[in-house]
C-alpha angles and dihedrals in degrees: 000000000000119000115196106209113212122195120207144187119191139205108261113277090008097118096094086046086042089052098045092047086047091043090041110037122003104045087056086054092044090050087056095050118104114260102005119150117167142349130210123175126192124200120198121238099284098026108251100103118064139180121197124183131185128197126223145197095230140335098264088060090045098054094035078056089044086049109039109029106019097084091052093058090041082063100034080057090040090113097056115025116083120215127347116321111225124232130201122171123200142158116279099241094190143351121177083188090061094026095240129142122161111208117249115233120208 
């Protein structure tokens, strides 16, 4: 499993908008998408600062999402997100919620 880790900041009092967007547009585009699994998002306390991860079948899904539709959401959040967000993908190392561990080789 891949995650894509997605840093936010957002405008000032935008987490309700950024929720609704999020409710309402992206997370149907994100359950058409090859390979999704699973979204959570995490807000700071006062809601300007927001972490959003995805989870993923496999690399190669996550970076042809990262290609092909991330722009479009960047666009769809572009009234309410303040700068530029920042994106890492990695390898899910372990999640007792989706029973995966990945041995460790030494």
């Amino acid at each position: 499993m891949y995650a894509r880790n997605v840093s936010v900041h957002l405008k000032p009092n935008m987490l309700s908008e950024y929720d609704h967007i999020f409710e309402s547009q992206i997370l149907p585009l994100l359950r058409k998408q090859k390979g999704f699994k699973d979204e959570i998002t995490f807000a700071s306390p006062g809601g300007v600062d927001v972490t959003a991860i995805s989870l993923w079948d496999n690399k190669e899904n996550a970076a042809a999402y990262n290609t092909n539709t991330y722009s479009e959401v960047l666009k769809t959040f572009a009234k309410v997100i303040d700068g530029t967000p920042k994106v890492q993908m990695c390898e899910v190392v372990n999640s007792t919620f989706h029973k995966i561990t990945v041995p460790v080789h030494a």
